[in-house]
N, C-alpha and C positions, 0 to 999 in steps of 0.2 A: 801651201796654196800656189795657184800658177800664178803666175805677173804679167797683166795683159799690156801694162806702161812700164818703160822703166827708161827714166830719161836720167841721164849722165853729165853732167860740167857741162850743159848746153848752155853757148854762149851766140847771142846774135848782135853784130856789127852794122851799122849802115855809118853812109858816110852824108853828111847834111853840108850842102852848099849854098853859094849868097851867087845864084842865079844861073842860066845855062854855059853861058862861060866857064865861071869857073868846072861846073860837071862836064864840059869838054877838054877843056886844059890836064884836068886829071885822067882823061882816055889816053889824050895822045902825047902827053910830055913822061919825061920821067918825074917830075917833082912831082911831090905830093898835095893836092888843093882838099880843101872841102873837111870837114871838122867830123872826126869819128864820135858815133853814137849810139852806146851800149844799151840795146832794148832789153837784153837778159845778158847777167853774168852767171855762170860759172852756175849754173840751177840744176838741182841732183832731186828726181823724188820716184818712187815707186808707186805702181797703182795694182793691187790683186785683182784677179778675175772678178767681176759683180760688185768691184767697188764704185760708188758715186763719189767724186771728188768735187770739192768747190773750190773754182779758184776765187781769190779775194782780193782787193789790194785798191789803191786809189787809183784815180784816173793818171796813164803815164805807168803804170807799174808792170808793164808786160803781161797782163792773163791775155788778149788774142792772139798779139806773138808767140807766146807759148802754144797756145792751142792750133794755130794755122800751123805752126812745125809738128806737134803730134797726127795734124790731121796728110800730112804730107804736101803742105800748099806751100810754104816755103822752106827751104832749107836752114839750119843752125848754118853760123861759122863757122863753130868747133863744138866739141863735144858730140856726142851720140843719144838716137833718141830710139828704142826698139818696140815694137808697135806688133803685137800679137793678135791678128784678126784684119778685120778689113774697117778702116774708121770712115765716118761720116760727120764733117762740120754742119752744123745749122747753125747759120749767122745772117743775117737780113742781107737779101742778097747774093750772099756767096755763089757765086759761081754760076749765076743764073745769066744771061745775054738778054741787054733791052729789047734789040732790033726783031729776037726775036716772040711769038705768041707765049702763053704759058705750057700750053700745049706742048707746042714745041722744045721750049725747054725742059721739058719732064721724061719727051725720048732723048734726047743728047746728051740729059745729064745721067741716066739709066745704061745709054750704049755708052758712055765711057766710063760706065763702072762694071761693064763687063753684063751685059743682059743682052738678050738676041728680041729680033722684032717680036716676036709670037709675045714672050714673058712681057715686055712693057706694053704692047695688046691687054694685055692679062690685069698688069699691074694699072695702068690709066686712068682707069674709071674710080678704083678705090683713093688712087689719090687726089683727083680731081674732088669728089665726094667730102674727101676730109679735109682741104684746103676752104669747102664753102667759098668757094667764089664765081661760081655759076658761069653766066655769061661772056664774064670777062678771062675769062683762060683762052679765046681766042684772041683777045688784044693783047698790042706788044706790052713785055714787061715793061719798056720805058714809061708807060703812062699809070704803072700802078703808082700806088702813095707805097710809104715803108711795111707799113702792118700787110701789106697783100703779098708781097715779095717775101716779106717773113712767111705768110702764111704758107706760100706756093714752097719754098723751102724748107719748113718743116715735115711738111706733106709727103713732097720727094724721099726724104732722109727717112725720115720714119717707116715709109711703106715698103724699103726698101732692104729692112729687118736689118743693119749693119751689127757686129760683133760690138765696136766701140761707139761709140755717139757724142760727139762734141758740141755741146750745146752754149753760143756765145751770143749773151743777152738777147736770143730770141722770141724770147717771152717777155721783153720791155715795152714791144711795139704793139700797134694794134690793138681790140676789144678785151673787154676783162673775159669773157665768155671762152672766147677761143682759146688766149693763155689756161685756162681751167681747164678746157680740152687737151690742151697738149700735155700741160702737169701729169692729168692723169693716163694718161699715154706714156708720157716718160714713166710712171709708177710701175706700171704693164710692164712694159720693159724691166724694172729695177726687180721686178719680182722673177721676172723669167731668169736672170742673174747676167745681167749685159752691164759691161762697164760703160763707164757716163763719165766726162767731164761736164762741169756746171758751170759758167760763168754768169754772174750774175750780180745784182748792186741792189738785190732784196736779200737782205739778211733773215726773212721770214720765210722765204724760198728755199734758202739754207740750211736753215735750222730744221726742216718739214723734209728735206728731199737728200740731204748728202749725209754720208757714213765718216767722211775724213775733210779738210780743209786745207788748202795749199796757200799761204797769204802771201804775195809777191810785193816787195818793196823796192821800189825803183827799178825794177829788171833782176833783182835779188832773191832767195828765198830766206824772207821772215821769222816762218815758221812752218810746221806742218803737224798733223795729229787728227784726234779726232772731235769731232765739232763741237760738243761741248765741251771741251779742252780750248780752243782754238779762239774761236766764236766769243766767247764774254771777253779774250784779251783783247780782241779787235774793234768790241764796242768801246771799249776803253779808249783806247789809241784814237778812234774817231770821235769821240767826246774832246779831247784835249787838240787834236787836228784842226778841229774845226773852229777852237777857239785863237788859234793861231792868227797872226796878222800876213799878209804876204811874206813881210820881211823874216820872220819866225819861219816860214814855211820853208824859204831859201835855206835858210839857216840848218834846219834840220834834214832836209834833203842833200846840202854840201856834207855835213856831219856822217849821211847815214852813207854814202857811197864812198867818200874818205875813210871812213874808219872799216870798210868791208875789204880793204885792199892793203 
């Protein structure tokens, strides 16, 4: 089978400071300010051509840092991530400009993905169409609510037939109606055999739509395999998570990143 992901020891670093001071001191000195923070360690997993993957994991456990680096929006630290096709995130938002119309945003984000005036002419209307938001694609994005900007971005991404498709809880926001639209749009795609990343925090969405599951624990990889493999370990772990007290939760998160190193 061809490998349309194939991400290597990607590790991403940021550096968290106690206010702009310090984030300046650290430009122009040589000492070192502001406290390193590992969003992913050291994360190795494969994706085959037409696979749907889900990433899983609790909140803080790196699935959109992972996914913004597959989709090429921000860079790893270290390690390598190689990307077979042309990807597309859909995440509320992503990449879309308040100041500008919806309109507007649907050629800029078209011309820089490599489309000429005539094809986003072409392309327009279907996506306008499939966003269902009528009137309001001439007003600036700053005035939609979240569910509209998801919508106007799924829209985009979708009509725009990418190889890979990075889907980061886009289907949380907005009508039930719409998410059921897009489901079965993503399906269309899963059939035509387009690889999918899935992020999502419905484990019913999971179980219904992905082939394999990626569980990210603290910037870590968990586990990986196939979903019903994957899937019942994880309701477990969230059964006993949730019974946790904060202080348990500390506990088990200093445990799980100690003992990975």
């Amino acid at each position: 089978m061809e490998k349309a992901i194939i991400a290597k020891n990607v590790t991403k670093k940021y550096k968290l400071y106690n206010g702009t001071k310090e984030r300046m001191l650290d430009l122009l000195t040589p000492k070192s300010y502001g406290k390193d923070f590992f969003a992913l360690t050291d994360v190795y997993f494969e994706a085959e051509k037409g696979d749907v993957v889900g990433f899983i994991g609790i909140n803080g456990s790196g699935k959109s840092t992972l996914s913004n680096i597959i989709a090429g929006i921000v860079p790893e630290t270290s390690g390598s991530v190689k990307v077979n096709g042309q990807t597309s995130l859909i995440a509320v938002a992503s990449g879309l400009k308040g100041d500008l119309t919806g309109r507007d945003n649907i050629e800029l984000k078209c011309l820089m993905l490599g489309f000429n005036k005539g094809e986003i002419k072409e392309l327009e209307p279907d996506i306008i169409e499939f966003s269902e938001l009528g009137n309001f694609i001439d007003q600036p994005v700053k005035a939609y609510s979240s569910g509209m900007k998801s919508r106007l971005g799924f829209s985009i991404s979708v009509s725009i037939d990418p190889d890979i498709l990075i889907i980061d809880e886009a289907l949380s926001v907005g009508d039930k109606a719409f998410a059921e639209k897009s489901l079965n749009k993503m399906k269309e795609f899963k059939k035509k055999g387009k690889t999918m990343i899935f992020v999502s925090h419905s484990i019913g969405q999971m179980k219904e739509f992905c082939d394999k599951i990626l569980w990210l624990e603290y910037g870590m990889v968990k586990d990986f395999g196939p979903v019903e493999e994957i899937i019942p370990k994880y309701e477990e772990f969230l059964k006993q998570f949730k019974k946790m007290s904060k202080k348990e939760r500390e506990d088990y998160k200093r445990k799980s990143i100690h003992g990975s190193k």
